[in-house]
C-alpha atoms as a printed R data frame, in Angstrom:
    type eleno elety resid chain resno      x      y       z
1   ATOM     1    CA   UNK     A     1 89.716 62.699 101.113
2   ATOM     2    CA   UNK     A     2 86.560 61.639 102.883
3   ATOM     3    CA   UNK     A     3 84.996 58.621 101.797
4   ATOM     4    CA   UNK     A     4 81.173 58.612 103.065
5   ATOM     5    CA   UNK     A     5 78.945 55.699 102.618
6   ATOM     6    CA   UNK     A     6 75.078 56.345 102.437
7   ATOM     7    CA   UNK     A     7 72.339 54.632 102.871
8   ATOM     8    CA   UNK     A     8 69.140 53.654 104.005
9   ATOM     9    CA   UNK     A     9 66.281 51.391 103.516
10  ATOM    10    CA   UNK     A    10 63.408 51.464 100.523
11  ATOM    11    CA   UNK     A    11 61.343 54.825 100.874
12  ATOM    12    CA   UNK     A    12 63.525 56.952 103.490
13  ATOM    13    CA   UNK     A    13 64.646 59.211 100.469
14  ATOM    14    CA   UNK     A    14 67.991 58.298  99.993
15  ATOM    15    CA   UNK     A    15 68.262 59.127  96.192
16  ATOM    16    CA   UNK     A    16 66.962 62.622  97.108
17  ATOM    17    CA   UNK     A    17 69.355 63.245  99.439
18  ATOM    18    CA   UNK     A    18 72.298 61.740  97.510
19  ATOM    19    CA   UNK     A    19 70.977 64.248  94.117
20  ATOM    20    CA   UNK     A    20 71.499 66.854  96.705
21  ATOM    21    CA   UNK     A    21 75.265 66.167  97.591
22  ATOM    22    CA   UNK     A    22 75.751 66.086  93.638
23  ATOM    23    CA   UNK     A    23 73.890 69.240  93.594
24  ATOM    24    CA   UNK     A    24 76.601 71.533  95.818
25  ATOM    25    CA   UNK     A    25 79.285 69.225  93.401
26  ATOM    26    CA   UNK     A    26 79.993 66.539  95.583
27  ATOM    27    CA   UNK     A    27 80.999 63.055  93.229
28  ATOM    28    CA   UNK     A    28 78.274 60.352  94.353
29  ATOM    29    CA   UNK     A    29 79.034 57.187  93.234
30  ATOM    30    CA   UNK     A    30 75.557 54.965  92.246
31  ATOM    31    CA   UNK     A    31 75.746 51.537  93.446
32  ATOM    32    CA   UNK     A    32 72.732 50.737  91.750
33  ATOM    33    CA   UNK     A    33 73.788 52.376  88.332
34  ATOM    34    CA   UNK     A    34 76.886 50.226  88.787
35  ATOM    35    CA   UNK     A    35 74.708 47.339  88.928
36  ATOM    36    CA   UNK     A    36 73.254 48.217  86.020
37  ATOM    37    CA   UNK     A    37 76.448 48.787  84.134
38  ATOM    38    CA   UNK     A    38 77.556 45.182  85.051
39  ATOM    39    CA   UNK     A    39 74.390 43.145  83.767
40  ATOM    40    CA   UNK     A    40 73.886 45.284  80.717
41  ATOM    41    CA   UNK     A    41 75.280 43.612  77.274
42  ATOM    42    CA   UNK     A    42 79.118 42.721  77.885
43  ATOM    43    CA   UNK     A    43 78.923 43.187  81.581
44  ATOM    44    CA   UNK     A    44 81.162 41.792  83.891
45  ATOM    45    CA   UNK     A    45 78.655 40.279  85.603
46  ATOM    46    CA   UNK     A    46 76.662 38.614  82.604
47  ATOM    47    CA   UNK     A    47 78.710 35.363  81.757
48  ATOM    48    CA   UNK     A    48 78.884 34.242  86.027
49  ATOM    49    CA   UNK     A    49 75.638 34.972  86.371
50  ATOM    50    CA   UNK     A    50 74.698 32.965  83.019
51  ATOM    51    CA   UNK     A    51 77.082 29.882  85.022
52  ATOM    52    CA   UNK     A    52 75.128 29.736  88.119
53  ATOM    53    CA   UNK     A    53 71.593 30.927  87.466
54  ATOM    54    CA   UNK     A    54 71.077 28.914  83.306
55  ATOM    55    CA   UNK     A    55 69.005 31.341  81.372
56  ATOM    56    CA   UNK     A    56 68.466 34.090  83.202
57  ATOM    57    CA   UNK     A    57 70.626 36.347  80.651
58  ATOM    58    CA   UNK     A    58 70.278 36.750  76.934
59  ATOM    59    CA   UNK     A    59 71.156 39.275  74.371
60  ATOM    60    CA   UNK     A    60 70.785 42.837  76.425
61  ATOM    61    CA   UNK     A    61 72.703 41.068  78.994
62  ATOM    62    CA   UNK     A    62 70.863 39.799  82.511
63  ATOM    63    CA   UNK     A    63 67.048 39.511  82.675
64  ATOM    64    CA   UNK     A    64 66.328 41.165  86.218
65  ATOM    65    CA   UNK     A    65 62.907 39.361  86.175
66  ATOM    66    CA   UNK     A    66 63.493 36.135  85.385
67  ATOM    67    CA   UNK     A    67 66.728 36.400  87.732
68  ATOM    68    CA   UNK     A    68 64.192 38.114  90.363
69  ATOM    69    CA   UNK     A    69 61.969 34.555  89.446
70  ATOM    70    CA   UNK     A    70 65.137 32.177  90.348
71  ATOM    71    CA   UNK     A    71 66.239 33.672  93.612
72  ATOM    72    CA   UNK     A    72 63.425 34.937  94.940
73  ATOM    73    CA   UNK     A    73 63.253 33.393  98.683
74  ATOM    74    CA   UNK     A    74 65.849 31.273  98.227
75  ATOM    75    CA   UNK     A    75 68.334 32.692 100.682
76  ATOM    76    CA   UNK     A    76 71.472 30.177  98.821
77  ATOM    77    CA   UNK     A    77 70.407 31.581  95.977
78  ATOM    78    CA   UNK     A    78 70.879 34.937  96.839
79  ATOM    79    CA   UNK     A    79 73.972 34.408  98.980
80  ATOM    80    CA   UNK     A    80 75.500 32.703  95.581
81  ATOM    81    CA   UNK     A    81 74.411 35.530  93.277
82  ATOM    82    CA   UNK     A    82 75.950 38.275  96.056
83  ATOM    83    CA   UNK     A    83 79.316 36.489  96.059
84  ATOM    84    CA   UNK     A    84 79.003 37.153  92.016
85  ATOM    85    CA   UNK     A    85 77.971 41.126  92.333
86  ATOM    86    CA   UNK     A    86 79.570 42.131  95.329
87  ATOM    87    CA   UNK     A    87 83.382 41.623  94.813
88  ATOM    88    CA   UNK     A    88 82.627 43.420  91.102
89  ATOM    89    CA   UNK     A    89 80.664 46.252  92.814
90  ATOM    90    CA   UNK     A    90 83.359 47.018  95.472
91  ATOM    91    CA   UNK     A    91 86.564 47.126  92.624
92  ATOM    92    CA   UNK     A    92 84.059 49.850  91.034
93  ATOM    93    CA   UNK     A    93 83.656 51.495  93.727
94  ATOM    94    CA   UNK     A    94 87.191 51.315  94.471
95  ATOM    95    CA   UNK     A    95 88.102 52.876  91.007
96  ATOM    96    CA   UNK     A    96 85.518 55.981  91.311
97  ATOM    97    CA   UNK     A    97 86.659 56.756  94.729
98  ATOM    98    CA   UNK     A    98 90.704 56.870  93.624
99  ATOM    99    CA   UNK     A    99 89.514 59.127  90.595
100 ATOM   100    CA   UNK     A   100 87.869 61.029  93.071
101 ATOM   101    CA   UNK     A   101 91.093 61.657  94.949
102 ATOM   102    CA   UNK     A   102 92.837 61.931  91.941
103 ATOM   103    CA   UNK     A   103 90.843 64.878  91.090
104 ATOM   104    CA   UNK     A   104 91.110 66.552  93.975
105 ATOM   105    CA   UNK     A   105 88.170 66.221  96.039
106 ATOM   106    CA   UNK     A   106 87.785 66.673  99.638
107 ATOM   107    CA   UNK     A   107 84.675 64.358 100.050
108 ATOM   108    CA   UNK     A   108 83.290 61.540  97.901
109 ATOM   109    CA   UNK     A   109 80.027 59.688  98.399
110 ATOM   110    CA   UNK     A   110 79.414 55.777  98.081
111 ATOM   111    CA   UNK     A   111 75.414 55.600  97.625
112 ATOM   112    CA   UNK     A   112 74.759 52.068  99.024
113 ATOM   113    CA   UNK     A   113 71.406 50.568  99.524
114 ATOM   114    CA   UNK     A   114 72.214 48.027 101.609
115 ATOM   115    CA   UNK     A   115 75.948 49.267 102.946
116 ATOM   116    CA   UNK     A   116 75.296 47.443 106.505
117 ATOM   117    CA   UNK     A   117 73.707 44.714 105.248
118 ATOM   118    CA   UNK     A   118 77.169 43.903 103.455
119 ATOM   119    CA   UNK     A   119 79.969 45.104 103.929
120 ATOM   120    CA   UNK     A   120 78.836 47.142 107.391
121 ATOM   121    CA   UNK     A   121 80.090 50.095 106.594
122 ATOM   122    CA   UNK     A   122 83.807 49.229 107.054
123 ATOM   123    CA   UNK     A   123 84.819 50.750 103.678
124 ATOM   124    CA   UNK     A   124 83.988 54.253 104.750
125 ATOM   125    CA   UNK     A   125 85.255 57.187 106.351
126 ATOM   126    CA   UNK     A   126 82.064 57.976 107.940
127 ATOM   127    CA   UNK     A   127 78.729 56.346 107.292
128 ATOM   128    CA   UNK     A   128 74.761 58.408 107.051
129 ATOM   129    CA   UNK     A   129 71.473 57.001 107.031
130 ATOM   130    CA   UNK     A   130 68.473 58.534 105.553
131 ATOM   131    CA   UNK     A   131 65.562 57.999 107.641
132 ATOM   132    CA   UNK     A   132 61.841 58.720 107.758
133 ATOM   133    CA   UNK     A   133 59.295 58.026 110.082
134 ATOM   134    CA   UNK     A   134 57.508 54.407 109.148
135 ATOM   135    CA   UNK     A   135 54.191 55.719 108.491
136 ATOM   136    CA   UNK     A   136 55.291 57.810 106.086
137 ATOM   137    CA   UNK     A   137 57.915 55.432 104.560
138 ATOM   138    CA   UNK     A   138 54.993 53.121 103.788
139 ATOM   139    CA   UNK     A   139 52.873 56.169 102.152
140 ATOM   140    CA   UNK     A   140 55.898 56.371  99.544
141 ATOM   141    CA   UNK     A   141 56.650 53.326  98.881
142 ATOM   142    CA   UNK     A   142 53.478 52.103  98.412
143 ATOM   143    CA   UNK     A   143 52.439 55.119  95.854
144 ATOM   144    CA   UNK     A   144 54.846 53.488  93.396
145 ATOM   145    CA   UNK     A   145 53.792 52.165  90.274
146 ATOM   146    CA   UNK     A   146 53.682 48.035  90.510
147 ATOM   147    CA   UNK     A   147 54.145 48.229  94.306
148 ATOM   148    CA   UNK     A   148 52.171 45.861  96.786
149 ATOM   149    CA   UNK     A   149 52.085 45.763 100.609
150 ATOM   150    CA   UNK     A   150 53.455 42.031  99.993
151 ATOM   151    CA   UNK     A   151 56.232 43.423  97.704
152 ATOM   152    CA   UNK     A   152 57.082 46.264  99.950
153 ATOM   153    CA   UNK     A   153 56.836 43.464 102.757
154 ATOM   154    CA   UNK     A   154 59.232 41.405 100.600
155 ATOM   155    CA   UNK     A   155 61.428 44.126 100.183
156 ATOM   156    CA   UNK     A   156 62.003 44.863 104.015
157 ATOM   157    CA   UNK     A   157 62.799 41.699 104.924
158 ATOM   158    CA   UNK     A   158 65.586 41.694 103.206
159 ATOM   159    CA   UNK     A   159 67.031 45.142 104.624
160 ATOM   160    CA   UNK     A   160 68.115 46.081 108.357
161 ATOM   161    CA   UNK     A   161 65.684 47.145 110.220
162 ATOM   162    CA   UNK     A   162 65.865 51.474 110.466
163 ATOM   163    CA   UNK     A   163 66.227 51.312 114.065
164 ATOM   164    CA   UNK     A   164 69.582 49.195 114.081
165 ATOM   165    CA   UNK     A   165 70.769 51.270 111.088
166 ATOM   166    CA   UNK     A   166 70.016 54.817 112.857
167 ATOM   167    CA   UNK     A   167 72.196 53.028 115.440
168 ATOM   168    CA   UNK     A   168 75.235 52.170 113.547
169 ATOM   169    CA   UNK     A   169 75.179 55.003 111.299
170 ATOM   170    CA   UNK     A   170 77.720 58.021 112.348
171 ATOM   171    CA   UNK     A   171 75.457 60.309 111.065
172 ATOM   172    CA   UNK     A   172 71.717 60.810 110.825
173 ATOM   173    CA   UNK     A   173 69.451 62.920 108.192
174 ATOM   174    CA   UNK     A   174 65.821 62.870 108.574
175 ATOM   175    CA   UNK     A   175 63.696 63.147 105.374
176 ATOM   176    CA   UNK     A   176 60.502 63.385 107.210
177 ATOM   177    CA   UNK     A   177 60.386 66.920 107.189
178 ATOM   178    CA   UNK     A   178 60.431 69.523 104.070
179 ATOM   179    CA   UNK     A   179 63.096 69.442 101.111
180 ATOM   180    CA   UNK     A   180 63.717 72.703 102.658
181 ATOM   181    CA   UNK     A   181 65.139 71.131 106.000
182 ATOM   182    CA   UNK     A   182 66.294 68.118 104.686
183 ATOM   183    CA   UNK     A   183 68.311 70.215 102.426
184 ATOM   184    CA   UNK     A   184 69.914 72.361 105.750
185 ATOM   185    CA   UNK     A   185 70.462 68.897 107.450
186 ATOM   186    CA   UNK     A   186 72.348 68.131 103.971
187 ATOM   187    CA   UNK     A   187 74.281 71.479 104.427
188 ATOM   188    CA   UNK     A   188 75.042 70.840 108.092
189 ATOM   189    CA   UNK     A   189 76.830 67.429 107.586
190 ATOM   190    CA   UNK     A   190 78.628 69.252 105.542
191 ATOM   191    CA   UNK     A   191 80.198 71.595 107.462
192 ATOM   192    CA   UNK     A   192 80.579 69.157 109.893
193 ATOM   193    CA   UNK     A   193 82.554 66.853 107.562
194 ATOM   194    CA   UNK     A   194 84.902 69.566 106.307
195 ATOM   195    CA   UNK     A   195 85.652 70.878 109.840
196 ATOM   196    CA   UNK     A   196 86.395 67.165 110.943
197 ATOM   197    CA   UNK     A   197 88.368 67.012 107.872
198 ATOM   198    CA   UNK     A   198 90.313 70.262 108.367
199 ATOM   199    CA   UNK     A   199 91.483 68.885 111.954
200 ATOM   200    CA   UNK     A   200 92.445 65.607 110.797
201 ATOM   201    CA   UNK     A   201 89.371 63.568 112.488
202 ATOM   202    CA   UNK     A   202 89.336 61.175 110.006
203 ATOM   203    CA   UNK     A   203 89.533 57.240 110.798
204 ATOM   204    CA   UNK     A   204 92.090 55.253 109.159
205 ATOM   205    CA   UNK     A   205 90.906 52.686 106.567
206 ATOM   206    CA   UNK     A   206 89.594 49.481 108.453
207 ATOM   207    CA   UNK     A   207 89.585 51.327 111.936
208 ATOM   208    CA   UNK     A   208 85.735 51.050 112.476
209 ATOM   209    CA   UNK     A   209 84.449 47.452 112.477
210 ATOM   210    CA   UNK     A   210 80.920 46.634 110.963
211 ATOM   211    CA   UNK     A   211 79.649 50.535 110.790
212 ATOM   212    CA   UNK     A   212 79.966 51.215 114.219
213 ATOM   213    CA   UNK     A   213 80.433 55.084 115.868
């Protein structure tokens, strides 16, 4: 089986793209729904998280604002709530990806916001980043409700720049077109996976270091 990681930064349309590989029944696994699973009530990561960041969690499990409040620009911060997350989110991952196998798929997708930005991509098969022009990444972004140019600003910093991730990224798709196209790039990959996969051009686990083609 294939395991692809996506990604790409805030904007570029990666949760459009990813509801299209579930569409033609590829199994997508959510990084941020498994995020959510592990600070709702009785989450695995509720009681750490309670440990290192006092009273950011209460009854429904972890308060996302007030833990937003604590680390907020404090890069230790966020380095110590990572090393909580992380090593939770990857075993998950782990799991849905063997039940993928189990089940007989050919091709399983890891939906990862920021894939380079930790683990760089070395979990994966093959890695694709969603990618729009800027101008029109800001025009999306900044249509949300609650969003800010300093927020959005915020936001980037924390996230590879498109550029470098275009570069590490095996495989391209470009939403800054129609749903139409972007849905024929969609197609396209593919049939370009299941060909590679058909004559055995798939890496071995931990053959590509940090995301590189």
């Amino acid at each position: 089986m294939i395991r692809l990681g996506l990604t790409g930064s805030i904007g570029m349309g990666k949760s459009t793209v990813a509801a299209m590989f579930r569409d033609r029944g590829i199994p997508v696994y959510d990084a941020d729904a498994a995020v959510h699973a592990l600070y709702a009530p009785g989450g695995a990561a509720v009681a750490p998280i309670e440990a290192a960041f006092p009273g950011t969690t209460g009854p429904q499990g972890v308060d996302r604002e007030k833990l937003s409040a604590r680390v907020l620009g404090d890069k230790a911060a966020i380095a110590q709530l990572e090393a909580i997350v992380h090593p939770l989110v990857q075993e998950s991952r782990r799991v849905f990806f063997a039940r993928a196998a189990d089940r007989g798929a050919w091709l399983a997708v890891a939906d990862i916001p920021l894939l380079f930005e930790g683990d760089g991509g070395a979990a994966f098969d093959y890695t694709v980043v969603v990618s729009a022009p800027e101008a029109v990444q800001r025009r999306r972004v900044l249509s949300r409700p609650g969003m800010s140019a300093e927020k959005f600003t915020a936001i980037l910093t924390r996230q590879m720049p498109d550029a470098e991730k275009r570069r590490r990224a095996d495989f391209v798709i470009d939403t800054g077109c129609s749903l139409e196209e972007t849905a024929k790039q969609v197609d396209d990959l593919l049939e370009t996976l299941r060909r590679m996969g058909e004559t055995g051009q798939i890496p071995q686990r931990g053959s590509k270091e940090n995301g590189d083609a």
